[in-house]
Structure formats: structure tokens, C-alpha cells
C-alpha positions as CSV (number, residue, x, y, z in Angstrom):
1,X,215.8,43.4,-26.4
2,X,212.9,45.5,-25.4
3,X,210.6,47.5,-28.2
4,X,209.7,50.9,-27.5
5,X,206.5,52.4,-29.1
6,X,205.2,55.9,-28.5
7,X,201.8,56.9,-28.7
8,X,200.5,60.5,-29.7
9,X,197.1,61.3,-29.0
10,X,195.8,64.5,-30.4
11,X,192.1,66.2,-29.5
12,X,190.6,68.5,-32.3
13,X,188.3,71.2,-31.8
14,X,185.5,69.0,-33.5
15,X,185.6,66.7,-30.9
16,X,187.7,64.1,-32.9
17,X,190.7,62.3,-31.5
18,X,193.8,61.0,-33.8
19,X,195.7,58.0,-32.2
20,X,199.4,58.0,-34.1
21,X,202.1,55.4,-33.4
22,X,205.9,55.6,-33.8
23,X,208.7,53.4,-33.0
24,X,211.0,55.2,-30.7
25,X,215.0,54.8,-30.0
26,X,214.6,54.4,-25.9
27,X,211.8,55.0,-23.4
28,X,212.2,58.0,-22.2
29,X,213.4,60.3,-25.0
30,X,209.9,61.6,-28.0
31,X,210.4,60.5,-31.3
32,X,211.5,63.7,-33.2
33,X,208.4,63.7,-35.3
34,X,206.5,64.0,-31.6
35,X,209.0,66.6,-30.9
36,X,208.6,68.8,-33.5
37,X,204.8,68.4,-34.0
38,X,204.8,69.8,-30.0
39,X,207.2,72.6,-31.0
40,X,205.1,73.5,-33.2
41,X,202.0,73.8,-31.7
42,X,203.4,76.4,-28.9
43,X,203.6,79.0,-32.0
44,X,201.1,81.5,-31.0
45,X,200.5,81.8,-35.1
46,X,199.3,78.5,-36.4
47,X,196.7,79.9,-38.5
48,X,196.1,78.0,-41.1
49,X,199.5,76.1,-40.6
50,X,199.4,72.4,-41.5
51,X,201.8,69.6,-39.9
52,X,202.7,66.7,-42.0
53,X,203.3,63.3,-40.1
54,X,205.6,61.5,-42.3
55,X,206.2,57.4,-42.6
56,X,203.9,54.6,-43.1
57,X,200.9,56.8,-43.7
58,X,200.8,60.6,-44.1
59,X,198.8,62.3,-41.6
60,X,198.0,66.3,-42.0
61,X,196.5,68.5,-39.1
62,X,195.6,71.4,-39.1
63,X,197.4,73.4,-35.7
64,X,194.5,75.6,-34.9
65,X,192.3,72.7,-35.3
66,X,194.2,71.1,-32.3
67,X,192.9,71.5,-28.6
68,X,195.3,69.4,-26.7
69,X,197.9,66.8,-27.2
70,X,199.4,64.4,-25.3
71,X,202.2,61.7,-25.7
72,X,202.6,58.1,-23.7
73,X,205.8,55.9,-24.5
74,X,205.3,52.1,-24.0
75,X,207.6,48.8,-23.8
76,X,207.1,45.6,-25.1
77,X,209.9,43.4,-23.3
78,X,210.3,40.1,-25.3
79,X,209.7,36.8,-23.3
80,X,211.3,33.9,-23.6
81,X,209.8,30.3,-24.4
82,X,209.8,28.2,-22.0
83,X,211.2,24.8,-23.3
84,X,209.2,22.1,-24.2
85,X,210.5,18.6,-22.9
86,X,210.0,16.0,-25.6
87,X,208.6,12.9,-23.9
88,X,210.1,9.3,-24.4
89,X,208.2,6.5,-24.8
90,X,208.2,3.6,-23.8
């Protein structure tokens, strides 16, 4: 079964960039934290509004502080071994 990872990248006005990683249920659909982060962010008042990242780590931005954003999804597809032939001797 294949792995599916989502990366958020989001630009701040001070020229920083925040990388942020989630697991994600299938390829083509945001993680809901993603989701509501980008909701969010088309308010047209974000003063002084903060957005709390939850999980592993908490991350908290600022939503003025934030340029642009931008989401990529990737998948890890698992390989199998190849199988390893014992040799006899002789």
C-alpha cells in the first residue's frame, strides 16, 4: 500500500519560509488541517489572527504575516525485495 504525505509550504512577509508535513488519507484530497489553514487565510480580516497547526509539534502563524502558500501531495509506493537465492555448496 502506497503512503501519502502532503507538504505545505508557507512564505512570510519577512522573507521566511515554513515547510510542514502531514500524512494524508489519498492523493488527491488536502489534509483538513491544510484545508482549513487555506480557508482561513481568504478572510479579508486576519489581523492579528493566529492559526494553530496541531499534532506532532505545534506550529502558530500569524495570517497577516503570510504572503503566499502553497500545498504539494506526494506518494511513496512500497517496493518489494527482490528474493535472495541462498547458494548451495558444494
Amino acid at each position: 500500500m502506497a503512503q501519502v504525505k502532503q507538504l505545505l509550504r508557507i512564505y512570510l512577509k519577512s522573507g521566511q519560509n515554513i515547510e510542514v508535513w502531514f500524512n494524508a488519507e489519498k492523493l488527491n484530497e488536502l489534509n483538513p488541517q491544510i484545508k482549513n489553514f487555506l480557508q482561513e487565510l481568504k478572510k479579508k480580516d486576519k489581523e492579528n489572527e493566529i492559526f494553530e497547526f496541531g499534532g506532532q509539534r505545534l506550529i502558530l502563524i500569524r495570517l497577516d504575516d503570510v504572503i503566499v502558500a502553497d500545498a504539494m501531495s506526494f506518494e511513496k509506493k512500497e517496493t518489494q525485495e527482490p528474493e535472495v537465492k541462498a547458494e548451495s555448496e558444494a
